[in-house]
PDB file of N, CA, C and O in Angstrom, chain B, residues numbered from 101:
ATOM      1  N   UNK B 101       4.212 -55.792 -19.791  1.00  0.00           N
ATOM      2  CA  UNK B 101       4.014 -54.925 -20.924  1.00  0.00           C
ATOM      3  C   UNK B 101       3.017 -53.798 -20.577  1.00  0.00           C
ATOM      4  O   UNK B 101       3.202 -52.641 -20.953  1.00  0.00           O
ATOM      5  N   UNK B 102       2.252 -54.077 -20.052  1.00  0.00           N
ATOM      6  CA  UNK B 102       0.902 -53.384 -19.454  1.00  0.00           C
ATOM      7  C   UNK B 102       1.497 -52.119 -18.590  1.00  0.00           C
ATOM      8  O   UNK B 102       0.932 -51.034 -18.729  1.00  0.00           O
ATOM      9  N   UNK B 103       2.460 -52.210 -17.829  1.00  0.00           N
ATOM     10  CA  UNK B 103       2.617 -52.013 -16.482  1.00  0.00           C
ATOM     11  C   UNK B 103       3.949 -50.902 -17.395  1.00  0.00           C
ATOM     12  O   UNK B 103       4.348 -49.829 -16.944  1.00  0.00           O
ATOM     13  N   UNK B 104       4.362 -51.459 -18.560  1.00  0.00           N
ATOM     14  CA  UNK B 104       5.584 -50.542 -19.028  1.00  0.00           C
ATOM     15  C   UNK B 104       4.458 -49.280 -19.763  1.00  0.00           C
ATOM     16  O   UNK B 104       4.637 -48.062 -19.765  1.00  0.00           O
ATOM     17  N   UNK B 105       3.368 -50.004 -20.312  1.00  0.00           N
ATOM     18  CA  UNK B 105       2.680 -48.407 -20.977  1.00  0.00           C
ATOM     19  C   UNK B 105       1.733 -47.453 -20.136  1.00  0.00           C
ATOM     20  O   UNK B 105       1.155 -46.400 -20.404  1.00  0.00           O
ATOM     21  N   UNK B 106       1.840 -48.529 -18.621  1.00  0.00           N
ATOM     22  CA  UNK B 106       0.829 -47.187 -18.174  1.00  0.00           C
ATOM     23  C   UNK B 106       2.294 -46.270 -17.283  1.00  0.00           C
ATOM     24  O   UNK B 106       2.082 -45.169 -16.775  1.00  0.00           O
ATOM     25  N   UNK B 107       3.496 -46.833 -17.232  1.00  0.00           N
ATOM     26  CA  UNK B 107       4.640 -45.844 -16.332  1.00  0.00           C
ATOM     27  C   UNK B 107       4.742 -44.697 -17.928  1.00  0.00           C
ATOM     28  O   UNK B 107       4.807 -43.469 -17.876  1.00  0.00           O
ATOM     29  N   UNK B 108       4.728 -45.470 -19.112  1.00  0.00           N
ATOM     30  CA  UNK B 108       5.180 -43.861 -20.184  1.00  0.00           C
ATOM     31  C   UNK B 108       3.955 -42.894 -20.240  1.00  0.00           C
ATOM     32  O   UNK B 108       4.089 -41.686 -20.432  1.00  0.00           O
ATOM     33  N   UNK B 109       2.397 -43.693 -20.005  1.00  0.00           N
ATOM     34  CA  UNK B 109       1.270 -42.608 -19.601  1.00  0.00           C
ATOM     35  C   UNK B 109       1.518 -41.891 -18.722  1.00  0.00           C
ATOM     36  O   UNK B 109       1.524 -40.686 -18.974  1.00  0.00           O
ATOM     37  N   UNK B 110       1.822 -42.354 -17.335  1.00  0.00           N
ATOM     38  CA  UNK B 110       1.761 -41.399 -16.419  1.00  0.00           C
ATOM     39  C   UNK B 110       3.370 -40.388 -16.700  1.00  0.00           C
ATOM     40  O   UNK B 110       3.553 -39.245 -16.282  1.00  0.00           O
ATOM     41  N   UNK B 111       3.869 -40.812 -17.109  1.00  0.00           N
ATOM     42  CA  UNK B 111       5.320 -39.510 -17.434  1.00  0.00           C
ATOM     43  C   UNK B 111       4.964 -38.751 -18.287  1.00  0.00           C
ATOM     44  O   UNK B 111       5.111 -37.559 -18.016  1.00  0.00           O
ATOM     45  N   UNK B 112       4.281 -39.153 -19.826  1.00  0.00           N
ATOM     46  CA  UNK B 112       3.761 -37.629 -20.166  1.00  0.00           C
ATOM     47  C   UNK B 112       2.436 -37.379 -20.016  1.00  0.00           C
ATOM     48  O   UNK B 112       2.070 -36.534 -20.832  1.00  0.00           O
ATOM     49  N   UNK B 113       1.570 -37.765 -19.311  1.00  0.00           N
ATOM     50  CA  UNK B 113       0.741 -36.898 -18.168  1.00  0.00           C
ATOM     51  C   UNK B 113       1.293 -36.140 -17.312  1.00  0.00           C
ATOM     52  O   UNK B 113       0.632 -35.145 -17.016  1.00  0.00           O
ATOM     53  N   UNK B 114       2.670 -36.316 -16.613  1.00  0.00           N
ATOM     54  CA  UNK B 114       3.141 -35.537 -15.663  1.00  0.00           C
ATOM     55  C   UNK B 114       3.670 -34.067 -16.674  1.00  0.00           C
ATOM     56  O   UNK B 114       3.411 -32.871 -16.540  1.00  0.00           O
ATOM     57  N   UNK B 115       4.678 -34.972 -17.903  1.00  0.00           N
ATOM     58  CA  UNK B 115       5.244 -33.966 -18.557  1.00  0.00           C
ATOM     59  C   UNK B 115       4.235 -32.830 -19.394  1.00  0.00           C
ATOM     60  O   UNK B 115       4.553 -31.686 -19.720  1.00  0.00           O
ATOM     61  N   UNK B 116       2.935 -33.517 -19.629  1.00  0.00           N
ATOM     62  CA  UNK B 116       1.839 -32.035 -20.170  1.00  0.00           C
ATOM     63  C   UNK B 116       1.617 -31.367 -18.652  1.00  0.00           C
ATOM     64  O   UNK B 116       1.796 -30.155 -18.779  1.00  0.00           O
ATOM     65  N   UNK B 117       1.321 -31.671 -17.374  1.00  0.00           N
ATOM     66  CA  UNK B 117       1.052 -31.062 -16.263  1.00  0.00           C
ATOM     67  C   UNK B 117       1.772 -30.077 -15.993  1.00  0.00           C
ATOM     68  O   UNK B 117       1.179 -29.172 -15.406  1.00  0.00           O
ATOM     69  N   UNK B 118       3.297 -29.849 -16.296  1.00  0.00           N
ATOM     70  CA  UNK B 118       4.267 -29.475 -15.825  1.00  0.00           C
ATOM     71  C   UNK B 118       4.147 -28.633 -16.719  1.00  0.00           C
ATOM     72  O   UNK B 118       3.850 -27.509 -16.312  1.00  0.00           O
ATOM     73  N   UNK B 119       4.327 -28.813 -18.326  1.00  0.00           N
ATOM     74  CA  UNK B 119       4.165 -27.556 -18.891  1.00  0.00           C
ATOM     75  C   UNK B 119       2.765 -26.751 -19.189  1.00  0.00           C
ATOM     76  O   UNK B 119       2.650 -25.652 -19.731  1.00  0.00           O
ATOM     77  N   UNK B 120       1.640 -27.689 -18.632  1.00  0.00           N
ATOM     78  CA  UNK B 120       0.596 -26.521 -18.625  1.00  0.00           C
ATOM     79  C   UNK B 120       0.802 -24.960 -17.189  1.00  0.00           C
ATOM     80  O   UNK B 120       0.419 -23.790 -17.181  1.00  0.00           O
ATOM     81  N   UNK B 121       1.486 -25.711 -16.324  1.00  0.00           N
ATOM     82  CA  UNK B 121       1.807 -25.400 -14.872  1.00  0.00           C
ATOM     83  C   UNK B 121       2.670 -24.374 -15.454  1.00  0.00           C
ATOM     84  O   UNK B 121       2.201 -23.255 -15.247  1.00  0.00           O
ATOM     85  N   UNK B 122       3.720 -24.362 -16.080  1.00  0.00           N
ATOM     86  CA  UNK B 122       4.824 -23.183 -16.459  1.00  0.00           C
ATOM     87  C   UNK B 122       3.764 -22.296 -17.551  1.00  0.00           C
ATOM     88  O   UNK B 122       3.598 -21.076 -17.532  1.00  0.00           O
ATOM     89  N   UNK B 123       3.047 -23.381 -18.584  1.00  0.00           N
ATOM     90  CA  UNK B 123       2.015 -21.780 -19.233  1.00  0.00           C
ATOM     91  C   UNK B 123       1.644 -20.865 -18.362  1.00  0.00           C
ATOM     92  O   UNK B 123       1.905 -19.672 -18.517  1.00  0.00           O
ATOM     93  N   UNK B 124       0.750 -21.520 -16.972  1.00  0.00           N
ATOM     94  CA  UNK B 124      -0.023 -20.926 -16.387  1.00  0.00           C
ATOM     95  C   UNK B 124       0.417 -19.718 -15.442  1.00  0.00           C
ATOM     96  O   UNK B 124      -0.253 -18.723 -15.167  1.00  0.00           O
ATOM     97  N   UNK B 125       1.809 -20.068 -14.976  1.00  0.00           N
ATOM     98  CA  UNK B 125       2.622 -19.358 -14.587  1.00  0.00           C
ATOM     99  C   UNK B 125       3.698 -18.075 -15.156  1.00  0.00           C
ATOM    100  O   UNK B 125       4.457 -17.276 -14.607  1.00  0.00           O
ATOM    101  N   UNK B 126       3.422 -18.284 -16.110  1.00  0.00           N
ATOM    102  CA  UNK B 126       4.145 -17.279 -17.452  1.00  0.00           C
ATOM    103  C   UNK B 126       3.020 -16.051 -17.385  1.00  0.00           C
ATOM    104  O   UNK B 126       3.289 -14.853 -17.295  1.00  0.00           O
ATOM    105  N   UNK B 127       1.806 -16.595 -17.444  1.00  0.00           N
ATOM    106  CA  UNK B 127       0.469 -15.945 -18.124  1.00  0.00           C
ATOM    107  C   UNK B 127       0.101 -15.228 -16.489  1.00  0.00           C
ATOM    108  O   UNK B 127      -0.471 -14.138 -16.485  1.00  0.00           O
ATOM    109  N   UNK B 128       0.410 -15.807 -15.326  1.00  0.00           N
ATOM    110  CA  UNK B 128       0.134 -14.645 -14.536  1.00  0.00           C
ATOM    111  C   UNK B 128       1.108 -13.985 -13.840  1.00  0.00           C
ATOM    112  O   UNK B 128       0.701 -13.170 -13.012  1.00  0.00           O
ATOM    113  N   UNK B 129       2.504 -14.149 -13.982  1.00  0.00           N
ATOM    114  CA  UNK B 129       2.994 -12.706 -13.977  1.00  0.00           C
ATOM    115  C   UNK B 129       3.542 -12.206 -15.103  1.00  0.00           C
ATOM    116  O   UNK B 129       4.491 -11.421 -15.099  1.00  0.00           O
ATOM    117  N   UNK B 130       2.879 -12.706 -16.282  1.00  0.00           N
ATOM    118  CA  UNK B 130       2.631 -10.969 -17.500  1.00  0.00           C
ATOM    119  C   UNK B 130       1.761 -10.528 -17.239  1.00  0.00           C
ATOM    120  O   UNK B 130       1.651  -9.352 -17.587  1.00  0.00           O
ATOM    121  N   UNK B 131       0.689 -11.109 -16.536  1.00  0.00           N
ATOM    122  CA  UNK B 131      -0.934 -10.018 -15.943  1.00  0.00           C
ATOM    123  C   UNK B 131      -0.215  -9.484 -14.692  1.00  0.00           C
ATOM    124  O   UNK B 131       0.156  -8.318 -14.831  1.00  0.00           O
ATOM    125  N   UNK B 132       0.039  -9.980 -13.644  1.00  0.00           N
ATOM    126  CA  UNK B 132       0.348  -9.198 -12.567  1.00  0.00           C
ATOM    127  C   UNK B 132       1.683  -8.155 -13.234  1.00  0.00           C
ATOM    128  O   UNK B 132       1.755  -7.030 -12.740  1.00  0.00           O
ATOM    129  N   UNK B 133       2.309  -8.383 -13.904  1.00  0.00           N
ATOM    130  CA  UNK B 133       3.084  -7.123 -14.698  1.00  0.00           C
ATOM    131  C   UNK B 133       2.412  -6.033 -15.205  1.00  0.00           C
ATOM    132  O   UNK B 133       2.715  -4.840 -15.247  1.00  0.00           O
ATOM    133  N   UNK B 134       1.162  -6.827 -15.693  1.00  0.00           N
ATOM    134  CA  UNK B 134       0.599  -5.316 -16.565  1.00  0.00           C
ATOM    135  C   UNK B 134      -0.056  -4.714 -15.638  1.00  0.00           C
ATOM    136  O   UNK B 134      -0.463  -3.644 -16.090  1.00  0.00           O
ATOM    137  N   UNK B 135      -0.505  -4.932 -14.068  1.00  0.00           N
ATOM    138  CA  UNK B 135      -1.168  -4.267 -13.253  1.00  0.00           C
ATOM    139  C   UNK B 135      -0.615  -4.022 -12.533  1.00  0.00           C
ATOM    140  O   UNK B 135      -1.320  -3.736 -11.565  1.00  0.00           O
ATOM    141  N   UNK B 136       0.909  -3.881 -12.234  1.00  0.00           N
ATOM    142  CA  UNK B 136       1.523  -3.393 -11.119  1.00  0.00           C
ATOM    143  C   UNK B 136       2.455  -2.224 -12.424  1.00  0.00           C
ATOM    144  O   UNK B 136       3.183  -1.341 -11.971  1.00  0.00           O
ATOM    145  N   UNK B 137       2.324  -2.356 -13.685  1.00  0.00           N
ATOM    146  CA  UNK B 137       2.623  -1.174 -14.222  1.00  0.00           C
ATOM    147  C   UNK B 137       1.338  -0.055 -14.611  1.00  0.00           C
ATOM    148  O   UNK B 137       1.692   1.080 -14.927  1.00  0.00           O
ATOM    149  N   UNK B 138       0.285  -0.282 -14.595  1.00  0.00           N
ATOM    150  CA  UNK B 138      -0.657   0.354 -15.038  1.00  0.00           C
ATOM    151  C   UNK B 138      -1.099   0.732 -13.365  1.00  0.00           C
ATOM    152  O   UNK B 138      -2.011   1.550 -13.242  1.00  0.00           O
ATOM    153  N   UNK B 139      -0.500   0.179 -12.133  1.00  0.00           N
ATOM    154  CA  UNK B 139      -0.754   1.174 -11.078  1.00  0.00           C
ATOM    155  C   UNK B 139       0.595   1.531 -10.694  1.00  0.00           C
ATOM    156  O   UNK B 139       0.743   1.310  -9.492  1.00  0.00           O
ATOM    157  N   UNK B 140       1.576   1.968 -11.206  1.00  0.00           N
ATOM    158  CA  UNK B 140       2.416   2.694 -10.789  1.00  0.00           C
ATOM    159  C   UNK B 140       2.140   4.266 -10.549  1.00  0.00           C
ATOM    160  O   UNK B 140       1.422   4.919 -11.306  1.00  0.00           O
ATOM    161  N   UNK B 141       2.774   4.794  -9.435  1.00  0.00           N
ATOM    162  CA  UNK B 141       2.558   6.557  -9.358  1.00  0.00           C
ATOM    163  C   UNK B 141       2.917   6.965 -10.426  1.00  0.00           C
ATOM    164  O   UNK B 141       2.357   7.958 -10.888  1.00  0.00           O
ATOM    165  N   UNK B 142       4.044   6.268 -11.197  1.00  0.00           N
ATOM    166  CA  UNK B 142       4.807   7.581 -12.374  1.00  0.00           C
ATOM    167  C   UNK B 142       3.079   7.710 -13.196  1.00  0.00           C
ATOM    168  O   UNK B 142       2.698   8.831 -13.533  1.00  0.00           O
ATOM    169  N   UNK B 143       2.258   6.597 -13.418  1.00  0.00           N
ATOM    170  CA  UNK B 143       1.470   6.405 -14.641  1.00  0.00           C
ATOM    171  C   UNK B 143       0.302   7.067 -14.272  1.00  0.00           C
ATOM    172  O   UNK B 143      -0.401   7.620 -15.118  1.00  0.00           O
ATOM    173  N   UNK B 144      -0.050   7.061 -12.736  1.00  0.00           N
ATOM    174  CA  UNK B 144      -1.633   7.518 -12.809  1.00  0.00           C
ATOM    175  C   UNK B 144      -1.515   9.136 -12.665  1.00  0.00           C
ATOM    176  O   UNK B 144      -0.532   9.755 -12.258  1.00  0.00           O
ATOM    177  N   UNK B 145      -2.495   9.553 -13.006  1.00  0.00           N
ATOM    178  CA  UNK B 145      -3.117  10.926 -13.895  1.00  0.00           C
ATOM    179  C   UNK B 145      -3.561  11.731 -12.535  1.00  0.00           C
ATOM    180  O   UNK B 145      -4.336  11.041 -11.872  1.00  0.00           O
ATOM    181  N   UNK B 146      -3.353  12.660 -12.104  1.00  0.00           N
ATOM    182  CA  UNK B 146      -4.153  13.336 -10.872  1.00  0.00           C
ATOM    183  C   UNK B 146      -4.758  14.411 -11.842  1.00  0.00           C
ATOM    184  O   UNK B 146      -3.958  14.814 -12.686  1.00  0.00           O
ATOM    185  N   UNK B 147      -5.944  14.920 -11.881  1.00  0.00           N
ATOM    186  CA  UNK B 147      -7.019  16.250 -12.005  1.00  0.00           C
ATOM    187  C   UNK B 147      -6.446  17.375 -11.109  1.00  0.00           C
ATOM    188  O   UNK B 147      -5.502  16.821 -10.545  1.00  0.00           O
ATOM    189  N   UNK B 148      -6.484  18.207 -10.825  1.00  0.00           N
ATOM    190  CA  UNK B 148      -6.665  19.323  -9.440  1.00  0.00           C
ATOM    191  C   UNK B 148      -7.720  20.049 -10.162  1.00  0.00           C
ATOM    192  O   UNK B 148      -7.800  20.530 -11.293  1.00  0.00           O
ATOM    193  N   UNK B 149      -8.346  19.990  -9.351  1.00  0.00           N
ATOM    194  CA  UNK B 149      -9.818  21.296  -9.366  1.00  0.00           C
ATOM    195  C   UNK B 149      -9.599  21.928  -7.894  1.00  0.00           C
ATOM    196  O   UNK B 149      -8.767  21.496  -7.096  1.00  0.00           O
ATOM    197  N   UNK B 150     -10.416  22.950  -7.667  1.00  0.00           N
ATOM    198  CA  UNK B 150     -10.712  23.638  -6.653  1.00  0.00           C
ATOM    199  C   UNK B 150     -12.330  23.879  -6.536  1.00  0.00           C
ATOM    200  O   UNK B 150     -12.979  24.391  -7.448  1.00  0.00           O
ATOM    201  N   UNK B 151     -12.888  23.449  -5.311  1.00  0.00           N
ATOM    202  CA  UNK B 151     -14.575  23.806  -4.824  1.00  0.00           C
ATOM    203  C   UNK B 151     -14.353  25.011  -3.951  1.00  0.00           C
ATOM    204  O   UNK B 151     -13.563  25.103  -3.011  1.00  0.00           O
ATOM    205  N   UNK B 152     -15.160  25.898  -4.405  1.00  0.00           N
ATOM    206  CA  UNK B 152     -14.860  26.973  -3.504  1.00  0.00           C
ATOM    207  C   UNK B 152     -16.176  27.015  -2.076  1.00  0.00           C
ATOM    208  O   UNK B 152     -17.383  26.794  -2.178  1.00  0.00           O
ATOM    209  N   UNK B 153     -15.477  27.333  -0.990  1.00  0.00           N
ATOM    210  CA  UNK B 153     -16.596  27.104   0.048  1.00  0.00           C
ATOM    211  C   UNK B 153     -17.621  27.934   0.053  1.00  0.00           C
ATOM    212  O   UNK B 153     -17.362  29.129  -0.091  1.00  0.00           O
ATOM    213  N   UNK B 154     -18.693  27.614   0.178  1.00  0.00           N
ATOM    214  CA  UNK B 154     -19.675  28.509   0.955  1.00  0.00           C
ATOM    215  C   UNK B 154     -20.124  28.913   2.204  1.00  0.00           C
ATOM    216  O   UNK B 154     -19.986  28.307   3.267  1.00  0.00           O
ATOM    217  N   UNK B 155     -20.790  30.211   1.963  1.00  0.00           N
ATOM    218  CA  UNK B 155     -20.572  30.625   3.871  1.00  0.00           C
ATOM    219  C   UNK B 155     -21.549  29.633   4.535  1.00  0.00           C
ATOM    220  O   UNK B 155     -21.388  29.619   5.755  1.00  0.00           O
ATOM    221  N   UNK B 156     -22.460  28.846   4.120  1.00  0.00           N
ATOM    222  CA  UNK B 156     -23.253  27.663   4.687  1.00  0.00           C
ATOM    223  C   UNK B 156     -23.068  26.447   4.616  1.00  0.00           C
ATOM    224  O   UNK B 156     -23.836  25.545   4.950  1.00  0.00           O
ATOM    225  N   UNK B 157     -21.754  26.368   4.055  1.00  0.00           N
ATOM    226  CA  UNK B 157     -21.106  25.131   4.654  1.00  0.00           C
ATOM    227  C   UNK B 157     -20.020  25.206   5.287  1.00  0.00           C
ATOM    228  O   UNK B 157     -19.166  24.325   5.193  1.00  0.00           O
ATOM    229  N   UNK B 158     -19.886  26.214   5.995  1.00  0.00           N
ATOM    230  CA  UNK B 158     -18.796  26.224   7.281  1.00  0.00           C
ATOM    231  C   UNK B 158     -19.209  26.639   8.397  1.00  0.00           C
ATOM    232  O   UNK B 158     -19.849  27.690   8.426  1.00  0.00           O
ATOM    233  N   UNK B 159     -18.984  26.025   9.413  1.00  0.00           N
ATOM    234  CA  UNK B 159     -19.349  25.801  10.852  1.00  0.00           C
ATOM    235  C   UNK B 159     -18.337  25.801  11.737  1.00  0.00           C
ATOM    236  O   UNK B 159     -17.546  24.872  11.900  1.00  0.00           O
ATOM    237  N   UNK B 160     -18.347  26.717  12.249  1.00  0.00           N
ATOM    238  CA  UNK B 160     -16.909  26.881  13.707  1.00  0.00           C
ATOM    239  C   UNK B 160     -17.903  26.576  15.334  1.00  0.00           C
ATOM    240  O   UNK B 160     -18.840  27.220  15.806  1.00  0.00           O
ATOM    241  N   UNK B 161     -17.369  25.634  15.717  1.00  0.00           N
ATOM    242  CA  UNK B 161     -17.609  25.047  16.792  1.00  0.00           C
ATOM    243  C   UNK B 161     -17.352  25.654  18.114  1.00  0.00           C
ATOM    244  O   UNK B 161     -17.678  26.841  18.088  1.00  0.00           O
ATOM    245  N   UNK B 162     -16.925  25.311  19.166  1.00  0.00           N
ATOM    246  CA  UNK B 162     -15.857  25.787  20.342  1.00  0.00           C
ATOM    247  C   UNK B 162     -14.535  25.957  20.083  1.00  0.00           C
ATOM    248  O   UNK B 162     -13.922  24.913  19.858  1.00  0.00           O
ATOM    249  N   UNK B 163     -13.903  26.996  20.050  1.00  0.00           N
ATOM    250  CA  UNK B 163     -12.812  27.129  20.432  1.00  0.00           C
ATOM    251  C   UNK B 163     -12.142  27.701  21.754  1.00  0.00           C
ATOM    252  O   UNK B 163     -12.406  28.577  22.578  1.00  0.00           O
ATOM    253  N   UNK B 164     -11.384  26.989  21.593  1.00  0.00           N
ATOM    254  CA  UNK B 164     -10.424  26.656  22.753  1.00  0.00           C
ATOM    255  C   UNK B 164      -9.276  27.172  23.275  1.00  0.00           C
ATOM    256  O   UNK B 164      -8.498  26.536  22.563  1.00  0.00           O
ATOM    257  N   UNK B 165      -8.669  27.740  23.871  1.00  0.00           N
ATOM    258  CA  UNK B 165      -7.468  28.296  24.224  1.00  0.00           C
ATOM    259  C   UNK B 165      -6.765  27.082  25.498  1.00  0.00           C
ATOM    260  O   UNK B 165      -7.354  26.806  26.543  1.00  0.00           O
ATOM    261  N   UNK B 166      -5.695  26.622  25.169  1.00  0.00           N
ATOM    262  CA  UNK B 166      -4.721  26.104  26.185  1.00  0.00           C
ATOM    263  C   UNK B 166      -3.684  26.899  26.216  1.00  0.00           C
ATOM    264  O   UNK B 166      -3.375  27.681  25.317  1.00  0.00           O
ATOM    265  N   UNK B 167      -2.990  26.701  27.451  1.00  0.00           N
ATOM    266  CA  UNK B 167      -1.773  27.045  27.815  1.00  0.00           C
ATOM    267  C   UNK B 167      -1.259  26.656  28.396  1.00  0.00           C
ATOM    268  O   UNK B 167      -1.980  26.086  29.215  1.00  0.00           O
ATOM    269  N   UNK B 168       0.278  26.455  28.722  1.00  0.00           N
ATOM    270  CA  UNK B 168       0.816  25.961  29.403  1.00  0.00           C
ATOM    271  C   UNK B 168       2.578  26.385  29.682  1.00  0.00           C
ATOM    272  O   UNK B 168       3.435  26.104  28.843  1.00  0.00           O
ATOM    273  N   UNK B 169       2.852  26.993  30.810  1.00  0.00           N
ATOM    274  CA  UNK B 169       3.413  27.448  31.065  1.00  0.00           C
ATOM    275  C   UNK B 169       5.070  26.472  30.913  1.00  0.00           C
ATOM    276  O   UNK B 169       5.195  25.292  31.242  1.00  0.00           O
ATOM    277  N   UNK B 170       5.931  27.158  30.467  1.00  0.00           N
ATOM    278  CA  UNK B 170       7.329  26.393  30.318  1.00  0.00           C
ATOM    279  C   UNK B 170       8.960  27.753  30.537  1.00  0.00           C
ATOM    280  O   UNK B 170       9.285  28.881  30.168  1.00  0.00           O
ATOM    281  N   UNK B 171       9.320  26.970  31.105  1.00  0.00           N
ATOM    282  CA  UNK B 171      10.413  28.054  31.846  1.00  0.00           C
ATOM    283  C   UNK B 171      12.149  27.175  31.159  1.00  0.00           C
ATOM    284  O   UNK B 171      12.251  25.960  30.993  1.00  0.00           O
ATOM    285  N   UNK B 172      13.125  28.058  30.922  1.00  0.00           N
ATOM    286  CA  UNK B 172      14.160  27.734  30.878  1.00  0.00           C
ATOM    287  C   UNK B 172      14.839  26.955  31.796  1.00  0.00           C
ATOM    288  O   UNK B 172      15.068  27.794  32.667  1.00  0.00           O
ATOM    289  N   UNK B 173      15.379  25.779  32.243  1.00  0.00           N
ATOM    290  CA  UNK B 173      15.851  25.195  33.159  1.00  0.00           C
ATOM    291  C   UNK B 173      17.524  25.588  33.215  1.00  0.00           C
ATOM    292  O   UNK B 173      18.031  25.799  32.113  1.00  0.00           O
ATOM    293  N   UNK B 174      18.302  25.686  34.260  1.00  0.00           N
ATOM    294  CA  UNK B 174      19.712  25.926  34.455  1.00  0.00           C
ATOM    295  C   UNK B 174      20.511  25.400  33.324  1.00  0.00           C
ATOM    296  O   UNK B 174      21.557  26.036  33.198  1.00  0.00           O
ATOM    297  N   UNK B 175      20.383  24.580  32.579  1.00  0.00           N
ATOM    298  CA  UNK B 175      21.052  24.079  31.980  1.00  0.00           C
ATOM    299  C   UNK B 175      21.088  24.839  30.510  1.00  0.00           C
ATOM    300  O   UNK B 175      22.028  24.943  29.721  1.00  0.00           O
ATOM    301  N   UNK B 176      19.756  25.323  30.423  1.00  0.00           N
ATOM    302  CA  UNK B 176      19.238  26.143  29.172  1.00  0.00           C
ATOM    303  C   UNK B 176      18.667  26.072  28.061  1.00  0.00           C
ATOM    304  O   UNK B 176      18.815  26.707  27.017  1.00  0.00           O
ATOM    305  N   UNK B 177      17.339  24.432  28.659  1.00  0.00           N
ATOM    306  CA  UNK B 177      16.868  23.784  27.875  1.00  0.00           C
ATOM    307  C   UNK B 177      15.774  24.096  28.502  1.00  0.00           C
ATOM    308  O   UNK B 177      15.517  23.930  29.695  1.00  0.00           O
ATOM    309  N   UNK B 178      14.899  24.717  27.381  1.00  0.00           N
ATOM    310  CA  UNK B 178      13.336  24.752  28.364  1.00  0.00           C
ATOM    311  C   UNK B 178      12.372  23.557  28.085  1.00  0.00           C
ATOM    312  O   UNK B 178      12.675  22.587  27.391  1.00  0.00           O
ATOM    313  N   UNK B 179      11.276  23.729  28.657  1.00  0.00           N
ATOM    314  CA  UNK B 179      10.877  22.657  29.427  1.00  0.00           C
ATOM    315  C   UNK B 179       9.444  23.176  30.544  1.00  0.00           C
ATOM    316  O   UNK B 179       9.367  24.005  31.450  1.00  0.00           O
ATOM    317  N   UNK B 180       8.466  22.228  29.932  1.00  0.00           N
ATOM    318  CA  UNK B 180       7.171  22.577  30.938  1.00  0.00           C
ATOM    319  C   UNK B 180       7.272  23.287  32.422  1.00  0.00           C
ATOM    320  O   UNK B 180       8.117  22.594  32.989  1.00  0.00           O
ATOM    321  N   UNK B 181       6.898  24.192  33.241  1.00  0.00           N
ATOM    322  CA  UNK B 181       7.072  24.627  34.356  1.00  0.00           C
ATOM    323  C   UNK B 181       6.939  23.705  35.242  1.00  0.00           C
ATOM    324  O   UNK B 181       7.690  23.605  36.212  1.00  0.00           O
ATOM    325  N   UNK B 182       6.200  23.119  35.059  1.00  0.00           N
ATOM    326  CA  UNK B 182       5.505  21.915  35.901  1.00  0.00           C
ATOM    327  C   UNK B 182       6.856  20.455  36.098  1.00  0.00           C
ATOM    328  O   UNK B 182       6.816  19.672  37.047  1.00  0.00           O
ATOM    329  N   UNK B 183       7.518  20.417  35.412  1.00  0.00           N
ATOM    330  CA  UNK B 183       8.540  19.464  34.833  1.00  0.00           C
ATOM    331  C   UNK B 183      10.225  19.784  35.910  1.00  0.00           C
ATOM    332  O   UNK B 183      11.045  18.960  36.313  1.00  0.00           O
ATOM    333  N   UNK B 184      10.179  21.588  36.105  1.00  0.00           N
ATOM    334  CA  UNK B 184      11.386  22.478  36.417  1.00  0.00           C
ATOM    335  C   UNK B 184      11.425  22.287  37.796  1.00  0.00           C
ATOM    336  O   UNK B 184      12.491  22.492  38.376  1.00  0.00           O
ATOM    337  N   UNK B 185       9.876  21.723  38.777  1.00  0.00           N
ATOM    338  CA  UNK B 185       9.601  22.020  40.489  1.00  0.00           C
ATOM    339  C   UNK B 185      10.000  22.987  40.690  1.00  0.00           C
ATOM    340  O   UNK B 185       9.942  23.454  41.828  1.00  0.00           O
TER     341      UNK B 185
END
């Protein structure tokens, strides 16, 4: 007799577990819903302003000139000089 009321305890112990487990699961993806809609691109808001520079906050460094020489090859695809021998 003993042994028959603790098997119907433990079944609805399992059966409240199971549906606290599906509450709990309901309740976080309607939250992860409301935050993967409240960060969607269509929803967030961009500003544009413009800072206009000043001549003391711009600084030109070294500049540089490269070059590098490239020639048409027979075929009539050009192509680094260095690449043509």
């Amino acid at each position: 007799m003993k042994e028959r009321e603790d098997v119907g305890t433990a079944t609805q112990q399992l059966a409240n577990a199971q549906q606290r487990l599906a509450d709990a699961e309901a309740e976080f993806k309607e939250e992860t819903d409301k935050l993967e809609a409240s960060t969607a691109p269509d929803e967030l808001k961009i500003t544009e302003f413009s800072i206009p520079a000043k001549k003391s906050d711009i600084a030109v460094g070294n500049v540089v000139l490269a070059w590098s020489p490239w020639r048409t090859g027979s075929d009539g695809i050009p192509a680094p000089a260095t690449a043509l021998g």
